[in-house]
C-alpha positions in Angstrom: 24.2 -55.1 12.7 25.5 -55.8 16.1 28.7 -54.8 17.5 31.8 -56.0 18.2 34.9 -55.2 21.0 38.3 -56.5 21.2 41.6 -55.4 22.2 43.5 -52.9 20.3 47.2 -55.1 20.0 50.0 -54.5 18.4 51.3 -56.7 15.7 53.9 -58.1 17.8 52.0 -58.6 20.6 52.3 -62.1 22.4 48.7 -62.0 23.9 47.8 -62.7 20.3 49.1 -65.7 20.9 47.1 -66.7 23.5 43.7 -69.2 23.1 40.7 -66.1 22.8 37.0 -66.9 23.8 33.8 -64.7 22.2 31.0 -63.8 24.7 27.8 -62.8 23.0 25.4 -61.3 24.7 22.7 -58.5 24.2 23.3 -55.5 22.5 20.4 -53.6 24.4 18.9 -53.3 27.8 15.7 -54.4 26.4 16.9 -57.7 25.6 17.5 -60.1 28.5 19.2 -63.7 28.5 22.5 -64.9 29.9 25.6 -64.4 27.4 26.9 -67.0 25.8 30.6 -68.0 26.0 32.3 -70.3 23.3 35.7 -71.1 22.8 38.6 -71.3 23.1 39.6 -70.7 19.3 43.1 -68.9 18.0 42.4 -64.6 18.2 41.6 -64.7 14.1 39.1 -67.5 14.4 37.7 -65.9 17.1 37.5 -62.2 15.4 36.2 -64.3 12.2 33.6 -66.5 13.8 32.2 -63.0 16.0 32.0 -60.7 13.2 30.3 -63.7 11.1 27.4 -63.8 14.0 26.8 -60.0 15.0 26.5 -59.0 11.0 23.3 -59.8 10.9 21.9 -59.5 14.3 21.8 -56.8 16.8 24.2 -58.8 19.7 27.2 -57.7 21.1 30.3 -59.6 20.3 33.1 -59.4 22.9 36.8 -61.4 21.9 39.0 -61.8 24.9 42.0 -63.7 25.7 41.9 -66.3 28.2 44.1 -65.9 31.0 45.4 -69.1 32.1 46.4 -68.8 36.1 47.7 -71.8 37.9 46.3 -70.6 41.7 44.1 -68.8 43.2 46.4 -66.1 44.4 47.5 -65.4 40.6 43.7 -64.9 40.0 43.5 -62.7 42.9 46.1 -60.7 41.3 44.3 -60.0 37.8 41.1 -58.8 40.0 42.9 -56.9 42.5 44.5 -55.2 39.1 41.3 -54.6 37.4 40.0 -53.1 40.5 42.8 -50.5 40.4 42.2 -50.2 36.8 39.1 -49.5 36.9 40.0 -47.0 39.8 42.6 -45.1 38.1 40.4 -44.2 35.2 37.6 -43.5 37.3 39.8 -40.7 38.6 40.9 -39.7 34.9 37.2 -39.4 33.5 35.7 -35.6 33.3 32.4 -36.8 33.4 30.6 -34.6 30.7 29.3 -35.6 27.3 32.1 -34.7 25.3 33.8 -37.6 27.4 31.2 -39.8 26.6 31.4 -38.9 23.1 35.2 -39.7 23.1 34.5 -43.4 24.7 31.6 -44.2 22.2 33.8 -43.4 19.5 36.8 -45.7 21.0 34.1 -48.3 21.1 33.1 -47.7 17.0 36.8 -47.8 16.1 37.3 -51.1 18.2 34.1 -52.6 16.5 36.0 -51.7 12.8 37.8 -54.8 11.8 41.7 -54.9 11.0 41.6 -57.4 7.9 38.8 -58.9 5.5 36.1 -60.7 6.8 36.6 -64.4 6.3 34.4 -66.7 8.0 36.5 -70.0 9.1 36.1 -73.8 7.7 34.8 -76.1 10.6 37.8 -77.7 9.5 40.3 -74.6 10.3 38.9 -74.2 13.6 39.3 -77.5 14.7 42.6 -77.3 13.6 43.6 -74.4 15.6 41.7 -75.9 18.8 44.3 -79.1 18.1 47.2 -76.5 18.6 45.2 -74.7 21.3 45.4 -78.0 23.5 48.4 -78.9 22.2 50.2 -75.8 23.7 48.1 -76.0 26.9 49.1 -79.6 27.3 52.8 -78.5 26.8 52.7 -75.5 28.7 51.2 -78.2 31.5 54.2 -80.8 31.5 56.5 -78.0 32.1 
């Protein structure tokens, strides 16, 4: 079984909303091949279609949001922020085992999923990429 990490979001969250991509990639060092990115599906087709593939095989599963920017500069600003993230909890982490412990957990708890596992019809994915592009081309002639 392979593993999967998401976001922890609340129910009313409006990132939810947002088109989500799955990057699979190797679970283990040992392994070695470039990820593989695929979507853009809606966050429970994603969560569905990842937890269908790493079930069975030892991959890692990672469901994201896509972050739609319109310049460069707006891009810019996401990295400068997950620079300073990163940063900030840098200078948080006690770096002992018992920290590493806590992290690994987080990581297990993530990988748990928050409903019944139901695989998607090719037919309800292509469905929610329709309303995928049909937001996107909306959002565009704003």
């Amino acid at each position: 079984m392979g593993a999967l990490v998401t976001l922890d979001l609340s129910a009313d969250s409006p990132v939810r909303a947002m088109p989500w991509i799955i990057t699979f990639g190797p679970l283990t060092d040992e392994d070695e091949w470039e990820p593989v990115v695929c979507g853009p599906y809606e966050r429970p087709h994603a969560l569905a279609l990842a937890e269908a593939v790493v079930a069975d095989e030892e991959l890692m599963a990672v469901v994201e949001p896509l972050l739609p920017h319109l310049s460069a500069d707006e891009i810019r600003g996401e990295i400068a922020a997950a620079k300073l993230a990163v940063a900030d909890q840098e200078a948080r982490t006690v770096p002992d085992e018992a920290a590493a412990d806590l992290e690994l957990a987080g990581l297990t708890e993530l990988a748990e999923p928050d409903h019944e596992h139901v695989e998607p019809t090719v037919e309800e994915v292509r469905a929610g990429l329709a309303r995928i592009a049909a937001r996107l081309a909306s959002a565009g002639a704003r």
